[in-house]
PDB file of N, CA, C and O in Angstrom:
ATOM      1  N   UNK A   1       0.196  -6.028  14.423  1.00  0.00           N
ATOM      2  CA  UNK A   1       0.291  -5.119  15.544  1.00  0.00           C
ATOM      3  C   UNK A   1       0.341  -3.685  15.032  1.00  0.00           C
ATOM      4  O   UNK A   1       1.086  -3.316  14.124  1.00  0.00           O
ATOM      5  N   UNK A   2      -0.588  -2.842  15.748  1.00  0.00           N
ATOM      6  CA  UNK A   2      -0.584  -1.359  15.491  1.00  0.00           C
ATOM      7  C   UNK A   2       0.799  -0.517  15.893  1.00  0.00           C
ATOM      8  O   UNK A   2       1.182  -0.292  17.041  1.00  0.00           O
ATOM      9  N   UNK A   3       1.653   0.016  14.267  1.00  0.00           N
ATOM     10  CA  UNK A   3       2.479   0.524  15.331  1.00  0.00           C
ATOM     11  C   UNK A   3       2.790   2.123  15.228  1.00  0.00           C
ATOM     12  O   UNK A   3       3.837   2.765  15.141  1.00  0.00           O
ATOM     13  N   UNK A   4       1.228   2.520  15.284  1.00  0.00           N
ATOM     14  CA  UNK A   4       1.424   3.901  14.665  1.00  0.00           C
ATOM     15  C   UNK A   4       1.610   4.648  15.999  1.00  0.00           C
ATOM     16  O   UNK A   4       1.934   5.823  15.827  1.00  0.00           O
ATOM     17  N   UNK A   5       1.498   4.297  17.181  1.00  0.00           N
ATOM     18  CA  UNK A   5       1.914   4.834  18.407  1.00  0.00           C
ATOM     19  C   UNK A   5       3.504   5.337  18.800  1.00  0.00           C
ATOM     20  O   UNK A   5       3.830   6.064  19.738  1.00  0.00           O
ATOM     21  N   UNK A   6       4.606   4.540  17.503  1.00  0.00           N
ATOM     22  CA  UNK A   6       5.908   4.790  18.065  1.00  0.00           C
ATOM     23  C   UNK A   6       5.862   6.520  17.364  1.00  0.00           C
ATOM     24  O   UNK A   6       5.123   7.122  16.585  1.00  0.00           O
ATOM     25  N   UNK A   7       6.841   6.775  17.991  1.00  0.00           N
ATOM     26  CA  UNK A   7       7.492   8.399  17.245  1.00  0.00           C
ATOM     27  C   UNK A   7       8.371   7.974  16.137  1.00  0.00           C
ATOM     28  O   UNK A   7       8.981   6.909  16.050  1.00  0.00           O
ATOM     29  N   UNK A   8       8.346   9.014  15.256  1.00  0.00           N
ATOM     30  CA  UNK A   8       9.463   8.880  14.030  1.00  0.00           C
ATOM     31  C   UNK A   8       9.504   9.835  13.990  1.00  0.00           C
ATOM     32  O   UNK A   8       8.604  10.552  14.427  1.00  0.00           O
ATOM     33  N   UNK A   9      10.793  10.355  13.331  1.00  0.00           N
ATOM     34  CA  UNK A   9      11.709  11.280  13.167  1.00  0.00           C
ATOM     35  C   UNK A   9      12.765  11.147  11.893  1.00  0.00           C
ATOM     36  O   UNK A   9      13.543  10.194  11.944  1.00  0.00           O
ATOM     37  N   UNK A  10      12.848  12.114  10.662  1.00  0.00           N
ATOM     38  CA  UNK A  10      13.343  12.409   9.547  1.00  0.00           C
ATOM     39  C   UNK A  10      14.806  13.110  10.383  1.00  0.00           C
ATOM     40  O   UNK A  10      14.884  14.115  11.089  1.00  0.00           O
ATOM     41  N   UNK A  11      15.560  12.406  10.084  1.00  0.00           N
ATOM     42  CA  UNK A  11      17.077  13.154   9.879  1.00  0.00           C
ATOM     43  C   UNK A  11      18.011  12.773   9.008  1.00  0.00           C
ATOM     44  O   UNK A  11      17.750  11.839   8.250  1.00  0.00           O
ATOM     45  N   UNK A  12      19.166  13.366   8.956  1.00  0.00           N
ATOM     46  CA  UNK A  12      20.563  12.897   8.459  1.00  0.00           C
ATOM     47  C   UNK A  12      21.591  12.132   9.068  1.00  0.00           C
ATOM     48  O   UNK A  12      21.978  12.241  10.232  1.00  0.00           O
ATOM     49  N   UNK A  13      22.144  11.087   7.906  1.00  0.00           N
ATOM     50  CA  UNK A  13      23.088  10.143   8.981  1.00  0.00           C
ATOM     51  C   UNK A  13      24.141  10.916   8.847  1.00  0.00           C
ATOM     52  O   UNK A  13      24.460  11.442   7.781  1.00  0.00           O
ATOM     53  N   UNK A  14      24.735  11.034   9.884  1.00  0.00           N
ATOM     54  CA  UNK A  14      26.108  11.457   9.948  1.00  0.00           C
ATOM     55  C   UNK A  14      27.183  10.546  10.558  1.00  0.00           C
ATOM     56  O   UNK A  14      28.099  11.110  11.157  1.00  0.00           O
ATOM     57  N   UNK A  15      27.184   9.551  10.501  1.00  0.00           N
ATOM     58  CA  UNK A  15      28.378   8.417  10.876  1.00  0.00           C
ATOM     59  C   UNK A  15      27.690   6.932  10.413  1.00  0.00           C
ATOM     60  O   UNK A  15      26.669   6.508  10.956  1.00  0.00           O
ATOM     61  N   UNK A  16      28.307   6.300   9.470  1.00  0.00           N
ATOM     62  CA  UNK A  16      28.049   4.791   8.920  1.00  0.00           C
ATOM     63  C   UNK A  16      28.981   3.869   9.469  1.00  0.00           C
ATOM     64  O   UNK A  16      28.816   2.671   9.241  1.00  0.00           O
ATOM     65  N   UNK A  17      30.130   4.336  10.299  1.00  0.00           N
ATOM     66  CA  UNK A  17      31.212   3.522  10.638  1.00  0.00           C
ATOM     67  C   UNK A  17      31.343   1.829  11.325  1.00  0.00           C
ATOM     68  O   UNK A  17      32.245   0.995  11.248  1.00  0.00           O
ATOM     69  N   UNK A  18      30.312   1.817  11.841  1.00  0.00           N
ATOM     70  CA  UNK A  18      29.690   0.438  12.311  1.00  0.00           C
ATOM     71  C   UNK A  18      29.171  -0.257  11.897  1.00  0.00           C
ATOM     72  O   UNK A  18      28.488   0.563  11.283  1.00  0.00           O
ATOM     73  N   UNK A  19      28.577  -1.610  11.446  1.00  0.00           N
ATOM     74  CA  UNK A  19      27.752  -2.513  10.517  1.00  0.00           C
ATOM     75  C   UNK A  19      26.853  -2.679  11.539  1.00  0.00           C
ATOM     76  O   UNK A  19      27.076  -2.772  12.746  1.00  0.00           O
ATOM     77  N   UNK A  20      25.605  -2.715  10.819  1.00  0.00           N
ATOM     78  CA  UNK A  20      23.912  -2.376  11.203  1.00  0.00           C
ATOM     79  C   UNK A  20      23.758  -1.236  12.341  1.00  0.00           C
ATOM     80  O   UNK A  20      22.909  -1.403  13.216  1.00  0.00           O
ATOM     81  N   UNK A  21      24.595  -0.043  12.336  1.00  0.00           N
ATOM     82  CA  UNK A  21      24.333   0.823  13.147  1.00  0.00           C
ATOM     83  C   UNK A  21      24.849   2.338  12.276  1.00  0.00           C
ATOM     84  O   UNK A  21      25.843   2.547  11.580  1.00  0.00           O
ATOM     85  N   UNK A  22      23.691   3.237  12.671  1.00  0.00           N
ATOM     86  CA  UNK A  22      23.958   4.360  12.175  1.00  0.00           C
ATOM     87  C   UNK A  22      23.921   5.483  13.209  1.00  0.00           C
ATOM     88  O   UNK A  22      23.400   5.275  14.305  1.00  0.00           O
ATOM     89  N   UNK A  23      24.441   6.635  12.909  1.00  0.00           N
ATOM     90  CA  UNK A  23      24.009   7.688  14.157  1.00  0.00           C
ATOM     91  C   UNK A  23      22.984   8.995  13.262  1.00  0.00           C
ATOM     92  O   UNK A  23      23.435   9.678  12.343  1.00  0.00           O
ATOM     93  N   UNK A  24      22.225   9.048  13.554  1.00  0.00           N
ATOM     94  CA  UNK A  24      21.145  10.211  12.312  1.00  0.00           C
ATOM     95  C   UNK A  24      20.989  11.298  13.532  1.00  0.00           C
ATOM     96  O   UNK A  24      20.768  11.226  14.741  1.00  0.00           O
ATOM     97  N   UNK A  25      21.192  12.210  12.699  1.00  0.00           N
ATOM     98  CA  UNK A  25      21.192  13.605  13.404  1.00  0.00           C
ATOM     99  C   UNK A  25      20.477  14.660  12.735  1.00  0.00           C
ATOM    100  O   UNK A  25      20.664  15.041  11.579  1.00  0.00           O
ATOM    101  N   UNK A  26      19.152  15.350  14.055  1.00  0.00           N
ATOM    102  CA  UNK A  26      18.128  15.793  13.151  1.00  0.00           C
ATOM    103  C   UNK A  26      17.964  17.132  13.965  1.00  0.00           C
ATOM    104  O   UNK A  26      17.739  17.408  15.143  1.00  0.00           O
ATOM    105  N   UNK A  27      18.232  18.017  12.513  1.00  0.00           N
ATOM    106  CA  UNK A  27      18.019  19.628  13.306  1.00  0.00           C
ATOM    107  C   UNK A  27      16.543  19.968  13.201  1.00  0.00           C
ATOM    108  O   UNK A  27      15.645  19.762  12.385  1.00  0.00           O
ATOM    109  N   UNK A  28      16.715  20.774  14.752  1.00  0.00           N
ATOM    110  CA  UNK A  28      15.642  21.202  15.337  1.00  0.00           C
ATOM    111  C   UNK A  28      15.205  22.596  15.520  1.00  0.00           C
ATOM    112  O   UNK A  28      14.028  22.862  15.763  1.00  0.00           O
ATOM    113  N   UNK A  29      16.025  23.398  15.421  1.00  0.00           N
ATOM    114  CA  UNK A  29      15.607  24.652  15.544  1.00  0.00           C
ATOM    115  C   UNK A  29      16.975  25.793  14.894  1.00  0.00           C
ATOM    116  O   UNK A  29      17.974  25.212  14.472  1.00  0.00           O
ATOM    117  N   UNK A  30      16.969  26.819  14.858  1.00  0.00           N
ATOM    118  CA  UNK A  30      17.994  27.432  14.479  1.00  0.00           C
ATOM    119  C   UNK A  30      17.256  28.908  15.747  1.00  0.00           C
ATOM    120  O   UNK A  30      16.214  29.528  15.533  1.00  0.00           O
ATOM    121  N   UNK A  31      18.071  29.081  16.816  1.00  0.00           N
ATOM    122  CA  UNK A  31      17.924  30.178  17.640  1.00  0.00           C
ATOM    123  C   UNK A  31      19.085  31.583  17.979  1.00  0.00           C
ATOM    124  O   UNK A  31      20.285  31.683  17.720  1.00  0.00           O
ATOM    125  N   UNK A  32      18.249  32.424  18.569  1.00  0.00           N
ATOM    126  CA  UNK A  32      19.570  33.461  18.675  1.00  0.00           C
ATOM    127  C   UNK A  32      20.416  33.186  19.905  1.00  0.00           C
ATOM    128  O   UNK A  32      19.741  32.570  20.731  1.00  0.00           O
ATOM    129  N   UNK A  33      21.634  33.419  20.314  1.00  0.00           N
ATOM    130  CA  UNK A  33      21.912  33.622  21.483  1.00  0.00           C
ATOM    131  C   UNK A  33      22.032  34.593  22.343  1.00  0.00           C
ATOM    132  O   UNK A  33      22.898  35.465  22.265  1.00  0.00           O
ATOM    133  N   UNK A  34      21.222  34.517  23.173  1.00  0.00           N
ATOM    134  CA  UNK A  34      20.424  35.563  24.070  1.00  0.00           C
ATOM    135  C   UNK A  34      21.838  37.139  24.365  1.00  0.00           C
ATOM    136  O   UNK A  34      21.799  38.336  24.079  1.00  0.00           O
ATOM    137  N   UNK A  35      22.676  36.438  24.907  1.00  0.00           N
ATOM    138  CA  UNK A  35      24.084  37.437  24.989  1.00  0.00           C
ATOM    139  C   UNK A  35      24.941  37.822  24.030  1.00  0.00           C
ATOM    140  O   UNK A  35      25.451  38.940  23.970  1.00  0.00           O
ATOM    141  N   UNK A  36      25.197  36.552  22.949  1.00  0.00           N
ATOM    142  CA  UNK A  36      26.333  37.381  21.787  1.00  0.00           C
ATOM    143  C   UNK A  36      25.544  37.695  20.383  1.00  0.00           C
ATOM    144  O   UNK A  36      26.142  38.109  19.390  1.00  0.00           O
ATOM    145  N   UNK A  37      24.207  37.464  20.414  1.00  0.00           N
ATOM    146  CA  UNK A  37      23.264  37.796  19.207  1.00  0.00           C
ATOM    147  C   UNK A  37      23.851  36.658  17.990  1.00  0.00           C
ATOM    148  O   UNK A  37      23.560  36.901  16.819  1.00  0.00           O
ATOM    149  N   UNK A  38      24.573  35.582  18.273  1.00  0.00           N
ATOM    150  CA  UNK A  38      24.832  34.812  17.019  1.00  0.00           C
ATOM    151  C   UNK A  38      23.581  33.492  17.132  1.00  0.00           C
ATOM    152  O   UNK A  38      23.019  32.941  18.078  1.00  0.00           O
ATOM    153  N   UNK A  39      23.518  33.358  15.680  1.00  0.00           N
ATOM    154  CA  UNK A  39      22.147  32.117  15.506  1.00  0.00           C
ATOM    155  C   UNK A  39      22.973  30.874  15.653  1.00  0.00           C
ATOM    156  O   UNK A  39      23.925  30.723  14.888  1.00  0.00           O
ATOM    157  N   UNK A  40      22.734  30.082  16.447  1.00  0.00           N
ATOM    158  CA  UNK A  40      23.086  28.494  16.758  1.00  0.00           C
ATOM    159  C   UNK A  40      22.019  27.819  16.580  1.00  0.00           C
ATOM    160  O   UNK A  40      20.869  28.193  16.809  1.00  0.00           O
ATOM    161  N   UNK A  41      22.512  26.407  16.004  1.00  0.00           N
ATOM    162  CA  UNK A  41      21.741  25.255  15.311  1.00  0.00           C
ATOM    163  C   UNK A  41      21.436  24.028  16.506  1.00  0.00           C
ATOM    164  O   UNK A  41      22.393  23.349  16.877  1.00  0.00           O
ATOM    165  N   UNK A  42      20.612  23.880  16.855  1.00  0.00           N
ATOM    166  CA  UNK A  42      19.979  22.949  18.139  1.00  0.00           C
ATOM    167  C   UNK A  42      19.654  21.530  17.575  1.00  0.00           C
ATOM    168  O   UNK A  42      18.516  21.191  17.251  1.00  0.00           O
ATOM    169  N   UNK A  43      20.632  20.824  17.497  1.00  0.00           N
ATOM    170  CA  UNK A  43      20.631  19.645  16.880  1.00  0.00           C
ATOM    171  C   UNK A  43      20.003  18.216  17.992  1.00  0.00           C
ATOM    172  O   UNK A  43      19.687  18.497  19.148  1.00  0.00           O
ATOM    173  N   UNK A  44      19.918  17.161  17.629  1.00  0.00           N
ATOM    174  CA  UNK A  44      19.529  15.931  18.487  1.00  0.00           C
ATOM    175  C   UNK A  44      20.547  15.190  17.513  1.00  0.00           C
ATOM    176  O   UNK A  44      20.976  15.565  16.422  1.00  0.00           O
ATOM    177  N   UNK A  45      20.884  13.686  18.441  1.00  0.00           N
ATOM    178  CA  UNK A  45      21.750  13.005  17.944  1.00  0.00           C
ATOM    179  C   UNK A  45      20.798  11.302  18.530  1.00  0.00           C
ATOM    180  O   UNK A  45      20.585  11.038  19.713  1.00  0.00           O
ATOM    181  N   UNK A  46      20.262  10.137  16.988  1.00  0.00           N
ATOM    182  CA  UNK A  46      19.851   9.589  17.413  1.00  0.00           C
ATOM    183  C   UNK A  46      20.878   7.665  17.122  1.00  0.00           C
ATOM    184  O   UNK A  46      21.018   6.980  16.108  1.00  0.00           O
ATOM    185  N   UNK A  47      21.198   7.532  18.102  1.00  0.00           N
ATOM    186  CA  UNK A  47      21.560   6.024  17.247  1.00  0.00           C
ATOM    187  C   UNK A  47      20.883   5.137  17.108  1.00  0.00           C
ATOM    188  O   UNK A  47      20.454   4.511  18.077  1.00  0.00           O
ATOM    189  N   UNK A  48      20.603   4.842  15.924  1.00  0.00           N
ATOM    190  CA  UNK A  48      19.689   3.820  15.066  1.00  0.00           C
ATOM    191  C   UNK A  48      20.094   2.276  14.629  1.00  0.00           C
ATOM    192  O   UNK A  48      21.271   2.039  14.359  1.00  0.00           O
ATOM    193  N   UNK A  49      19.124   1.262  14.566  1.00  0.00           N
ATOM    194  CA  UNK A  49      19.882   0.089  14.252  1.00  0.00           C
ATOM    195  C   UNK A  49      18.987   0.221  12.229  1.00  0.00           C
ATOM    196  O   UNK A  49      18.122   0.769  11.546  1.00  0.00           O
ATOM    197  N   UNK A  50      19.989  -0.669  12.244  1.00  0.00           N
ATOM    198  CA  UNK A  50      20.208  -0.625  10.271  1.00  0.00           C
ATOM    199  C   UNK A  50      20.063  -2.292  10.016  1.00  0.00           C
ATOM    200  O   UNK A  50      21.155  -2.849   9.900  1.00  0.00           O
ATOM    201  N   UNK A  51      18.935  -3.128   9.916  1.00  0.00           N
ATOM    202  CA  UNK A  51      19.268  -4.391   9.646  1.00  0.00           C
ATOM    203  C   UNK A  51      19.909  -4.653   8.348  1.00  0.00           C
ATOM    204  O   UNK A  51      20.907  -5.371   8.401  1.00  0.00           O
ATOM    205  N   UNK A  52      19.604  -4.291   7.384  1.00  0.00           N
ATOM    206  CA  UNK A  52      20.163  -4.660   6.031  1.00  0.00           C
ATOM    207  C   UNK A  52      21.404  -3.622   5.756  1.00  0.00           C
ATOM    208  O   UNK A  52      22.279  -3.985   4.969  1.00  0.00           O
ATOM    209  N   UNK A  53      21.482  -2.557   6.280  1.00  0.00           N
ATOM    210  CA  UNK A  53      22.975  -2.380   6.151  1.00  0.00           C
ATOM    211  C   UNK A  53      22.955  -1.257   4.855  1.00  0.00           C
ATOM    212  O   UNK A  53      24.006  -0.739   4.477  1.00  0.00           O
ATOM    213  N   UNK A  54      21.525  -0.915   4.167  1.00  0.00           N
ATOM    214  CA  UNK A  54      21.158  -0.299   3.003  1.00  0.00           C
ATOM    215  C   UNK A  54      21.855   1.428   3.184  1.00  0.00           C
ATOM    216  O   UNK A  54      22.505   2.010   2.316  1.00  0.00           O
ATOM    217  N   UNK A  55      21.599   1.805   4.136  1.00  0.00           N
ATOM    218  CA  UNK A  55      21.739   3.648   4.364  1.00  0.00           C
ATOM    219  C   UNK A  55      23.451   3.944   4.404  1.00  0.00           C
ATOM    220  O   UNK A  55      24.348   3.147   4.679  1.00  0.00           O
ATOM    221  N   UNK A  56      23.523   5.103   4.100  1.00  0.00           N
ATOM    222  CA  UNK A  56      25.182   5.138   3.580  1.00  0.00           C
ATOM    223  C   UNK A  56      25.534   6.816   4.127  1.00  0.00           C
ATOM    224  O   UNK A  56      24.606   7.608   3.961  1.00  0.00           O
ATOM    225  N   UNK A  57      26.366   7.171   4.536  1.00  0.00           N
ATOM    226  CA  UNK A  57      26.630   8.672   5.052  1.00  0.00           C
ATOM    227  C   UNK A  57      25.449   9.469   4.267  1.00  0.00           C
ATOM    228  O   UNK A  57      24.741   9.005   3.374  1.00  0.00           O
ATOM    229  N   UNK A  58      25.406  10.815   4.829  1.00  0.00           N
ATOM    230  CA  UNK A  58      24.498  11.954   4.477  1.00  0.00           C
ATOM    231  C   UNK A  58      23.015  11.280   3.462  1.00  0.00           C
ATOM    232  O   UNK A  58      22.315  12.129   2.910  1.00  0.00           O
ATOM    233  N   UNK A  59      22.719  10.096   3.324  1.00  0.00           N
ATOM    234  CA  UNK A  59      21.455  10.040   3.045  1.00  0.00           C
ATOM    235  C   UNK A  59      20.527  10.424   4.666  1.00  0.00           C
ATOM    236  O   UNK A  59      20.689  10.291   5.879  1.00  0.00           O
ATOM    237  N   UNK A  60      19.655  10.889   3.824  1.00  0.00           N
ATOM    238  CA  UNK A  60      18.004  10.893   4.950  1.00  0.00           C
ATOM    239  C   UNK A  60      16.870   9.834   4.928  1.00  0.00           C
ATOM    240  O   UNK A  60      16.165   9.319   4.059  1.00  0.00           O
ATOM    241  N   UNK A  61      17.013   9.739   6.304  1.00  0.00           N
ATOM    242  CA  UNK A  61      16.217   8.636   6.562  1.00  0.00           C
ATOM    243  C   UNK A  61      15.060   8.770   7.735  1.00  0.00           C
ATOM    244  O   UNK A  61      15.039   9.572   8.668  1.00  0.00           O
ATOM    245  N   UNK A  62      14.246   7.892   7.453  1.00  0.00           N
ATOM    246  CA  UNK A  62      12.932   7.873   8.695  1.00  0.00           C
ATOM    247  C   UNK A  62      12.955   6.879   9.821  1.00  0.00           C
ATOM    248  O   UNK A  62      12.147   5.975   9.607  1.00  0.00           O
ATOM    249  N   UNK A  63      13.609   6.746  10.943  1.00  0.00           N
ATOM    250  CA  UNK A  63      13.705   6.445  12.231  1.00  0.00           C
ATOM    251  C   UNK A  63      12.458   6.615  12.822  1.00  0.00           C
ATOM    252  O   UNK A  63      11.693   7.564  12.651  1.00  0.00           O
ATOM    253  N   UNK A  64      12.253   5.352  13.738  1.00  0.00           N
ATOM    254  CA  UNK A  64      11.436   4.857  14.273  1.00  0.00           C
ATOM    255  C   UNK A  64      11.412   4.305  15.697  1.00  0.00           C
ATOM    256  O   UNK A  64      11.498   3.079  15.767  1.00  0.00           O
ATOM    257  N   UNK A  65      11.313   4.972  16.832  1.00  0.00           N
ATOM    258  CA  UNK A  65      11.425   4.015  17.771  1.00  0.00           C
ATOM    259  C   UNK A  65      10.939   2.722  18.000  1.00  0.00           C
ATOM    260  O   UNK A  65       9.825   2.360  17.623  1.00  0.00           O
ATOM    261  N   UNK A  66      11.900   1.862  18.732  1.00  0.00           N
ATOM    262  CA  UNK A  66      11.523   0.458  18.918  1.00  0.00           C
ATOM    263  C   UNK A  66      12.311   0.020  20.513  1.00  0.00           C
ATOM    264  O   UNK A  66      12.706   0.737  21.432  1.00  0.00           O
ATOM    265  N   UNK A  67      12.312  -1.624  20.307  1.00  0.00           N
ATOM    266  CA  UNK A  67      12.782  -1.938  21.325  1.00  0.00           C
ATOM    267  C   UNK A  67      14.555  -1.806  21.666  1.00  0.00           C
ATOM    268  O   UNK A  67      15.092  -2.030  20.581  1.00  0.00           O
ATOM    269  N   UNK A  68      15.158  -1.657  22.251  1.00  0.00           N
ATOM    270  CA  UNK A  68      16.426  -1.650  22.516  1.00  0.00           C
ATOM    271  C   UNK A  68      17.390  -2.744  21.861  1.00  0.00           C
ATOM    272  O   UNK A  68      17.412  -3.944  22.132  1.00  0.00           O
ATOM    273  N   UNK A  69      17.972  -2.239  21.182  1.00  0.00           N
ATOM    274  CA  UNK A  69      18.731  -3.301  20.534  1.00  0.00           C
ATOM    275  C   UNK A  69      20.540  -3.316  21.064  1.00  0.00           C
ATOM    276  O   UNK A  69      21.465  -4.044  20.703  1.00  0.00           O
ATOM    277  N   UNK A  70      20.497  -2.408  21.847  1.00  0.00           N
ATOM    278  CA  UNK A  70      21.799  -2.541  22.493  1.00  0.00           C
ATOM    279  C   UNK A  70      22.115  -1.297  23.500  1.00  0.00           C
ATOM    280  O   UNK A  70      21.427  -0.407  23.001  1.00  0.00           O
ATOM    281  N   UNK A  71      22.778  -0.723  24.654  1.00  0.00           N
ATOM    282  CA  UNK A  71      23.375  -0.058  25.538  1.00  0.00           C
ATOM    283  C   UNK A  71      22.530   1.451  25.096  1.00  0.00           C
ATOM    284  O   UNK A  71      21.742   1.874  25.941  1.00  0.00           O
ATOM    285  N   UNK A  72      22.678   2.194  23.889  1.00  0.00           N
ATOM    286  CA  UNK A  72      22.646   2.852  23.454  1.00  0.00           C
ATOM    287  C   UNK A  72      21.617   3.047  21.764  1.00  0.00           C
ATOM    288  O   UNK A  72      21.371   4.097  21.171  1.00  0.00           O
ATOM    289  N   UNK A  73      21.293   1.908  21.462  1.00  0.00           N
ATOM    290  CA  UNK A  73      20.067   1.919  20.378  1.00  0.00           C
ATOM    291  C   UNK A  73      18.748   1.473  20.653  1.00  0.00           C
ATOM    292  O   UNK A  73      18.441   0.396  21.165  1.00  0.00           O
ATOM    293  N   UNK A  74      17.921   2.466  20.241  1.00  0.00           N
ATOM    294  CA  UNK A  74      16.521   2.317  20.856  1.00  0.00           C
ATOM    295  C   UNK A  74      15.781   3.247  19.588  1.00  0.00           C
ATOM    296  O   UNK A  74      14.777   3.958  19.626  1.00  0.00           O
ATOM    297  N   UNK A  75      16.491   3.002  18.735  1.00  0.00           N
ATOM    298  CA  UNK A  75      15.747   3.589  17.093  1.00  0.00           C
ATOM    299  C   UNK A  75      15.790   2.363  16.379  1.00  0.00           C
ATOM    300  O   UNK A  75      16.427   1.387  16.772  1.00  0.00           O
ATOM    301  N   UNK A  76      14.716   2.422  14.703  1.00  0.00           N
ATOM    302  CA  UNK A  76      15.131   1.759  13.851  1.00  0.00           C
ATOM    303  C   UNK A  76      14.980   2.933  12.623  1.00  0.00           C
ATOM    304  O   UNK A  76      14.443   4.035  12.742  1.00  0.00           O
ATOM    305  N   UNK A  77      15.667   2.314  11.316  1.00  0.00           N
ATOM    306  CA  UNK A  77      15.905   2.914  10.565  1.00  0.00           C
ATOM    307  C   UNK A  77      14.033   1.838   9.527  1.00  0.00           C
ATOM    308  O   UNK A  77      13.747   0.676   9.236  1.00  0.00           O
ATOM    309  N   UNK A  78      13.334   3.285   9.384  1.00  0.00           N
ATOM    310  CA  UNK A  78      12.290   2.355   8.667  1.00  0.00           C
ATOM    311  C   UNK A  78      12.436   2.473   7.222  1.00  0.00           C
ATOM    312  O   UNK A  78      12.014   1.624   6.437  1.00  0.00           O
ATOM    313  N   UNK A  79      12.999   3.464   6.911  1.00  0.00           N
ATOM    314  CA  UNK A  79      13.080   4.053   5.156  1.00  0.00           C
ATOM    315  C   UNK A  79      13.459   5.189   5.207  1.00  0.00           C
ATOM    316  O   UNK A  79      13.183   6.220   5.820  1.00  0.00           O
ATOM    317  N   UNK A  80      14.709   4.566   3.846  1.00  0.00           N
ATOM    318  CA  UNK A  80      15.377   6.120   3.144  1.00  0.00           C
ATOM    319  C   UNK A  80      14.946   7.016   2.715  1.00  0.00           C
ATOM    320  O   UNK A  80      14.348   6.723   1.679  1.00  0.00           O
ATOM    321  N   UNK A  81      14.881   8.504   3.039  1.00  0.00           N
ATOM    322  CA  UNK A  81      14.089   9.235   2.211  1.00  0.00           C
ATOM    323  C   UNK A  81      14.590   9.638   0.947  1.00  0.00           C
ATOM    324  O   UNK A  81      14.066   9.508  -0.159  1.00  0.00           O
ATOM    325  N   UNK A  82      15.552  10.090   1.227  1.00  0.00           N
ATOM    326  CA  UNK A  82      16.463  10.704  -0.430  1.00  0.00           C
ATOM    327  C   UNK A  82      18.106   9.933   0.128  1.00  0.00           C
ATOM    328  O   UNK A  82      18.589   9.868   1.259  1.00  0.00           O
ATOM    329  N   UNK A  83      18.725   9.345  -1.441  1.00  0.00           N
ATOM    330  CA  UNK A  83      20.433   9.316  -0.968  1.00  0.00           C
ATOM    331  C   UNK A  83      21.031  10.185  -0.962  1.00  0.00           C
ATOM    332  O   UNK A  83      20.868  11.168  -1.685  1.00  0.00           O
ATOM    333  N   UNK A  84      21.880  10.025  -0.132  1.00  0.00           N
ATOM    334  CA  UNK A  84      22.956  11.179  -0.196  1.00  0.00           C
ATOM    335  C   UNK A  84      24.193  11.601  -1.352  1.00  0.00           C
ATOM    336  O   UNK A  84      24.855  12.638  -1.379  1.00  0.00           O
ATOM    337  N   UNK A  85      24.235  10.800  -1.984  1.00  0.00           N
ATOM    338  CA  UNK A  85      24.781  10.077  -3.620  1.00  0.00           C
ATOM    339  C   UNK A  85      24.273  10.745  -4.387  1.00  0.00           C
ATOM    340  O   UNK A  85      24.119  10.177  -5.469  1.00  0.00           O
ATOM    341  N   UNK A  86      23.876  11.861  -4.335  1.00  0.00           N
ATOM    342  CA  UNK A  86      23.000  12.057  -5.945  1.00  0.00           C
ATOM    343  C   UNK A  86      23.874  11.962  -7.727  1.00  0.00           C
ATOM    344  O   UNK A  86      24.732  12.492  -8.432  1.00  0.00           O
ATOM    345  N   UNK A  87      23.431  11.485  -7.702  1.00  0.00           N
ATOM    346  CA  UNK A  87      24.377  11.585  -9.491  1.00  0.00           C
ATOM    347  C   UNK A  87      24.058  12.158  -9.946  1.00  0.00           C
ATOM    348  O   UNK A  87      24.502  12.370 -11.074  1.00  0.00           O
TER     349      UNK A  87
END
C-alpha cells in the first residue's frame, strides 16, 4: 500500500512517561508580538504511538500520521532522527 499520501512531521519528544506513547513537540515559527514587541515560539503538540518502545526524552523523531490508536493518538513514530543521549 502507497503510503506517501500521509503527512509527517520532524519534532522533539518531550514526555516518554507512558509505554508505547510519546508526546513530540514541533516548533513552527518564532514571531513578534504585535503589542509588547517580544519574539514568541509557536509550537504544536503531537501524541504519537511508539510500538517498540525505542525513542527516549529529547531524541528527534519522524511522525507519521495513521489510524487512531486511542482517544487522543492519531500519529506514529516512523524513525529516530538523532538521540537525544549524545555521548
Amino acid at each position: 500500500m502507497n503510503e506517501s499520501y500521509k503527512k509527517t512531521i520532524t519534532g522533539k519528544i518531550v514526555s516518554d512517561k507512558n509505554a508505547k506513547f510519546r508526546v513530540v513537540e514541533e516548533q513552527i515559527r518564532v514571531i513578534g508580538h504585535p503589542l509588547y514587541r517580544k519574539l514568541v515560539k509557536k509550537t504544536r503538540r503531537f501524541h504519537a504511538h511508539d510500538e517498540m518502545n525505542e525513542s527516549k526524552l529529547n531524541d528527534i523523531v519522524m511522525i507519521q500520521e495513521s489510524r487512531p490508536y486511542s482517544a487522543t493518538v492519531r500519529w506514529k513514530i516512523i524513525k529516530i532522527v538523532s538521540s537525544g543521549q549524545e555521548d
